[in-house]
N, C-alpha and C positions, 0 to 999 in steps of 0.2 A: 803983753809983748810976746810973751811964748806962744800964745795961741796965733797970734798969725805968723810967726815962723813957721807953726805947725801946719797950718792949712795952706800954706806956700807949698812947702817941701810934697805936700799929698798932691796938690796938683801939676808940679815938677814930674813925678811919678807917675802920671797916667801917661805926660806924653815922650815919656821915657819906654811905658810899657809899650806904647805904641809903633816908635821907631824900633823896638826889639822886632814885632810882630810883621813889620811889610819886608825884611829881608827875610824872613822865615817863610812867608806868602811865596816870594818871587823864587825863592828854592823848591817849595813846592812846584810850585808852575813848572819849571825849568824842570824836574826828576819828572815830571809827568808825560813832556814834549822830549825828553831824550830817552829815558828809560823804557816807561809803561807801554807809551803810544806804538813804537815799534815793534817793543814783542809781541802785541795785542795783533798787528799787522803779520808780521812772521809765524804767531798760531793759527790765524785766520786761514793762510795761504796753507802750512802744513794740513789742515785739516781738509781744507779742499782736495789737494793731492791727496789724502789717503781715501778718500770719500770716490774718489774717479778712478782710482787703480781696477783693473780690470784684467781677465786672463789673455797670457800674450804679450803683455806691456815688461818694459825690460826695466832693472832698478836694479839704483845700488843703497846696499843696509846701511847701520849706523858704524856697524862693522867694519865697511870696507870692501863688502864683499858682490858680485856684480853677480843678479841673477834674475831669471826671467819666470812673470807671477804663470804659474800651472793650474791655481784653482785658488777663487778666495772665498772664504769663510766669515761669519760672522765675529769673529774675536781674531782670525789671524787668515793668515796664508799659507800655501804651500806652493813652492817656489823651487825651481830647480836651477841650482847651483852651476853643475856640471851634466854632461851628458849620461843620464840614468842615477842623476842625485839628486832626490829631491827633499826638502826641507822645509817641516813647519814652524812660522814666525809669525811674530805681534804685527800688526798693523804699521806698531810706533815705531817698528824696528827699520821701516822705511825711511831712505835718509832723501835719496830725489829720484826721479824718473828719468833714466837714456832713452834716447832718439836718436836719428839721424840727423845732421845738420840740419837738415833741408825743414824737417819737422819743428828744430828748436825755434827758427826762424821765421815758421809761422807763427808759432805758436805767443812768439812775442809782443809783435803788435795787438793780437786781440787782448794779451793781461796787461798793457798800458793805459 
């Protein structure tokens, strides 16, 4: 008699473990399509932007700060701030790229 209570109860237990394990799945899934996949997206795009920066091109830092690239370097920029300031920065330090209306609005259609 105890032995088949016993062998009950163990395979009560697998499909116990089992309904543990597909909400666990479906939360996976779910952190993967809200979290990961987007910033995977939002690195892609930053990296492109700093891969295109180019001398001339007007940007603003992570800073805040609104300057136009003067010379770029392999590990950074130098970038002038102000009229006869200029300043060396990381790449990273890039937050986006200014344009003119006219520019942003080309520019749109072709990244869709």
């Amino acid at each position: 008699m105890e032995q088949q209570c016993g062998q009950a109860g163990g395979a009560g237990g697998q499909g116990s473990l089992m309904g543990m394990l597909f909400p666990l799945a479906i939360f996976v899934v779910i952190f993967y399509f809200f979290i990961i996949r987007p910033q995977k997206k939002r690195q892609r795009t930053q990296d492109e932007l700093l891969a295109s920066l180019t001398r001339g091109d007007q940007i603003v830092t992570i800073g805040g700060f609104f300057a136009t690239i003067r010379e770029v370097k392999d590990d950074g920029l130098i970038v002038e701030v102000a009229e006869g300031v200029k300043v060396k920065i990381l790449k990273t330090a890039v937050a986006t790229r200014r344009g003119s209306a006219a520019q942003q609005k080309e520019a749109a259609p072709a990244g869709e």
